[in-house]
N, C-alpha and C positions, 0 to 999 in steps of 0.2 A: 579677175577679168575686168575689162573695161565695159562700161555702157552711158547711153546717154539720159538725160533726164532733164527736165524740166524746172525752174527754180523760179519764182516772181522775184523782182528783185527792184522794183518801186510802183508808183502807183501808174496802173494801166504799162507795167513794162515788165519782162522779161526775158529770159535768156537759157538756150538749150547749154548744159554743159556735160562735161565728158568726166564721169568718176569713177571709183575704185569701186567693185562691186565683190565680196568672198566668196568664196561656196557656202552654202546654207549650211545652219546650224544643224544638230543632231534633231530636232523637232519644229527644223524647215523644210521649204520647199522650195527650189526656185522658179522663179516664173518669167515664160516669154510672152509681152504685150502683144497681142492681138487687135482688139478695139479697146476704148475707155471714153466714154461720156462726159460731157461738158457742162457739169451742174451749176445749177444756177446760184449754187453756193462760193463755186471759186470765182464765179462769174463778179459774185461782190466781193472778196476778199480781191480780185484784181482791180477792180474798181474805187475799191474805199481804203487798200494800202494795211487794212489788218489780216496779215500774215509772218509769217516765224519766215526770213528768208533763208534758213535752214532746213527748212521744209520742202518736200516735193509736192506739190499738188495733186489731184485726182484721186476717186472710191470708185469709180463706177465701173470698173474695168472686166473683159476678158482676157485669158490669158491661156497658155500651153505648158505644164510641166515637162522643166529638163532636167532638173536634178532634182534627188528628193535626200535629205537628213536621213541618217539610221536609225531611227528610232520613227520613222513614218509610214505606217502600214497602211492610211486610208485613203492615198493616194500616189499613182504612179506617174513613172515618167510620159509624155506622152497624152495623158488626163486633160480636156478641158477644167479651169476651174475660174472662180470669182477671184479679181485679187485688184489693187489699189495704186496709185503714183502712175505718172503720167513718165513713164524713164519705159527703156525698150526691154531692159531685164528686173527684177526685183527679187529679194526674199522674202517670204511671209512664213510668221507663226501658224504652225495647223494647226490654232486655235482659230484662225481667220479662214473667211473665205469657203466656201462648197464645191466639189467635184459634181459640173455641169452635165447636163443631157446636153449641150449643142455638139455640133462636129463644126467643119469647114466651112461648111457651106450655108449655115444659118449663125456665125459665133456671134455677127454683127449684128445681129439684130435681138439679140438673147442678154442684153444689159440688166441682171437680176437684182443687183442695189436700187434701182429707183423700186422696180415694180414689188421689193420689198415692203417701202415705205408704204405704198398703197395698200400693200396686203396687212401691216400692221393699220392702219384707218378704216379698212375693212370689219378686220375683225373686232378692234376694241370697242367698237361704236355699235353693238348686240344687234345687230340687224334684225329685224320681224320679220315674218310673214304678212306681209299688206301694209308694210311702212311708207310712206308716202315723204322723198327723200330730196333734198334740193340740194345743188351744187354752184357754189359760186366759183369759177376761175375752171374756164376747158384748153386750158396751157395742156405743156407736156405730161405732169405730173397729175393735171386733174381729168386729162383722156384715160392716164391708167387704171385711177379709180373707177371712171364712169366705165368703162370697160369691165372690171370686176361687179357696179354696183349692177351691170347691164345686164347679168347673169342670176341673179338675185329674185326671190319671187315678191317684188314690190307690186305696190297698187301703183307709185306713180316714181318720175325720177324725171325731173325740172330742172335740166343748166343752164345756167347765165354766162355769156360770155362777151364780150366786145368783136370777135372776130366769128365772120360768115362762115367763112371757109372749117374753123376749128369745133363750132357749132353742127357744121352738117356732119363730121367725125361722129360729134356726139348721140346726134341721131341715129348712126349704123351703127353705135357701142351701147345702142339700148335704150337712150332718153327716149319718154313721151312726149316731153315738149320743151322746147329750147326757145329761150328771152334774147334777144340781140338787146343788152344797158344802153346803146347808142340809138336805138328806137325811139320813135317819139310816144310811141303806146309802154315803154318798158315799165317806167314807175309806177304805172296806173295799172299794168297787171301784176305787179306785185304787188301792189299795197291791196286787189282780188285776191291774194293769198294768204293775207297776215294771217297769223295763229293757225294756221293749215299743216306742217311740217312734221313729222316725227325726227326727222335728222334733216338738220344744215350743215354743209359741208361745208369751209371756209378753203376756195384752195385758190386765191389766185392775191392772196396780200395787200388787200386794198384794205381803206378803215372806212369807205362806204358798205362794202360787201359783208363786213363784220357786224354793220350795226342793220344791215337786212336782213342778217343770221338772228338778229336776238328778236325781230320784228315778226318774223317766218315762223320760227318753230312753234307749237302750242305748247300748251301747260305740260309742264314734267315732259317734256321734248329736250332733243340733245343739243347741242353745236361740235362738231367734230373741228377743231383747229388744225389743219392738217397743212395751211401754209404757215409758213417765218416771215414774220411783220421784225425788220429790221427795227423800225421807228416804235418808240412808247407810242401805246392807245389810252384814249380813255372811252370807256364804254358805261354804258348803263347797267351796273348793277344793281339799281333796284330793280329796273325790269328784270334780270335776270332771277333778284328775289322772289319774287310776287307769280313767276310765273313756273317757279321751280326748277328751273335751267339746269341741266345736266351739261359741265363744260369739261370736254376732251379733248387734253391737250394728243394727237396719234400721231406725235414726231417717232425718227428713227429709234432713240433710244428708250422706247417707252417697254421696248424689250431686252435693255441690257442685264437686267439682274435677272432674268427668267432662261428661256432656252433663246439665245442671240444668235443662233441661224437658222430657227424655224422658219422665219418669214422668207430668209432667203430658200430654205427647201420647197415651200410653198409655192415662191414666185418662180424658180425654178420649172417645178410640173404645171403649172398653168401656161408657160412659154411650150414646155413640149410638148404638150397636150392637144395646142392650136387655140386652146380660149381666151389667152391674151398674147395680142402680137403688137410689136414695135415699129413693123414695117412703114407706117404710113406716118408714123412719128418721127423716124429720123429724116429730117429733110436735109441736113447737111453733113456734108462727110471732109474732110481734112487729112492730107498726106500732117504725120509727127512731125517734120520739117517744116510744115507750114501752119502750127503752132499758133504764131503771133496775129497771121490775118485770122484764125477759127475767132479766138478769144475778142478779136475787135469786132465782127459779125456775131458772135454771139450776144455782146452788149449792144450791138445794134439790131438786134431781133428783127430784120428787115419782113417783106411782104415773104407769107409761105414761111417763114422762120417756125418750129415747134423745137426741135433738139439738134443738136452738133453733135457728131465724137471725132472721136480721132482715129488713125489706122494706121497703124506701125509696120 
């Protein structure tokens, strides 16, 4: 069959094209796009030109089983499931991807690879009972977290953010108190916190927030590195010596060689469950056709900007 998909094909350009697509293998599936998320990850690989232009872009997707391999018993036709590429049909390995709790009428808002990544920084980062927990960066990906840590029986949970608006989210996902960095009081209540911290979150990619992470935490305190700092840092490891720094790196793959769809089952039931929702997160939405403007809005994160997908 024929389908469409999505290719980068130089820097800040792209092009929809029309390919050959087979019927899935004996231990595939095929899948029809529904929604698929606009990660901040392609968002620079369009912008910085490093991509395979044999590649399709996008991970964050939902989708509809239409055909399934003979040899696939764990999902039917029919089945919401997780699945990748930003094209209208695809195959995937059932070693990829989970059969979703969404239906119709919530698939769009049920994007379970991001809120993965959050559930793996959740757990590798041994949360306490009365850990007192700071989050720099309340973007898309550090509402998820704070949303999960909001849940949590902490003594306290302090994010810092540059935007009002993502900040007062924060507040209704649980924080105790939120830092506006663009404040004229911000550094002076932070530098009221040094050595206060059990867990510093790193989620928004700055090399100032980094080095408030290593300033924050107390002795034998963590740093959870939960964003990707494209650029080399240099950071102070002696501080980190002297003060006993527990440094976590909680990217996606920190669960490849273990069970690699746990977190997606996880984020999974917390979407169905109702304790973590996307709703207020996706602020923008894009017909597949209009592809080109998502991705030039997307790098321009305008006012009210949190997440893009797409809708096929």
């Amino acid at each position: 069959m024929k389908t469409r998909a999505v290719f980068f094909t130089d820097i800040k350009k792209l092009e929809i094209r029309e390919i050959d697509l087979p019927d899935p293998g004996s231990n595939q599936i095929q899948v029809k796009s529904i929604v698929n998320g606009i990660c901040m990850f392609e968002v620079w690989k369009y912008i910085s030109g490093e991509f395979d232009r044999n590649d399709i872009p996008g991970h964050e997707g939902v989708g509809i089983v239409t055909k399934v391999g003979k040899d696939v018993t764990w999902v039917k036709e029919g089945d919401y499931v997780s699945c990748n590429q930003w094209s209208e049909y695809s195959n995937i390995d059932a070693t990829q991807g989970i059969k979703l709790s969404c239906d119709s009428s919530n698939s769009e808002n049920h994007l379970v690879e991001p809120l993965s990544c959050a559930v793996n920084a959740y757990a590798y980062t041994d949360i306490y009972p009365g850990d007192k927990v700071i989050v720099f960066g309340a973007g898309y990906m550090g509402l998820l977290l704070i949303q999960l840590l909001g849940h949590a029986p902490l003594h306290s949970l302090v994010v810092v953010d540059a935007k009002t608006e993502n900040l007062e989210l924060a507040k209704e996902y649980g924080a105790t108190e939120v830092i506006n960095i663009t404040d004229a009081g911000a550094n002076a209540r932070l530098e009221e916190l040094k050595d206060y911290f059990d867990i510093a979150y790193e989620a928004s990619g700055a090399k100032s927030a980094l080095e408030w992470c290593t300033k924050l935490h107390k002795n034998g305190g963590s740093i959870g590195l939960y964003a990707w700092h494209h650029d080399p840092r240099t950071v102070d490891t002696s501080t980190w010596h002297y003060k006993g720094t527990k440094i976590l790196n909680v990217s996606p793959p920190i669960t490849a060689n273990e069970r690699p769809l746990r977190s997606y089952e996880g984020a999974d039931l917390l979407m169905a469950s109702g304790k973590v929702s996307q709703k207020k997160l996706i602020t923008h939405r894009y017909k597949f056709e209009d592809i080109e403007k998502a991705m030039e809005e997307s790098v321009a994160r305008g006012e009210g900007f949190i997440k893009s997908l797409i809708e096929f």
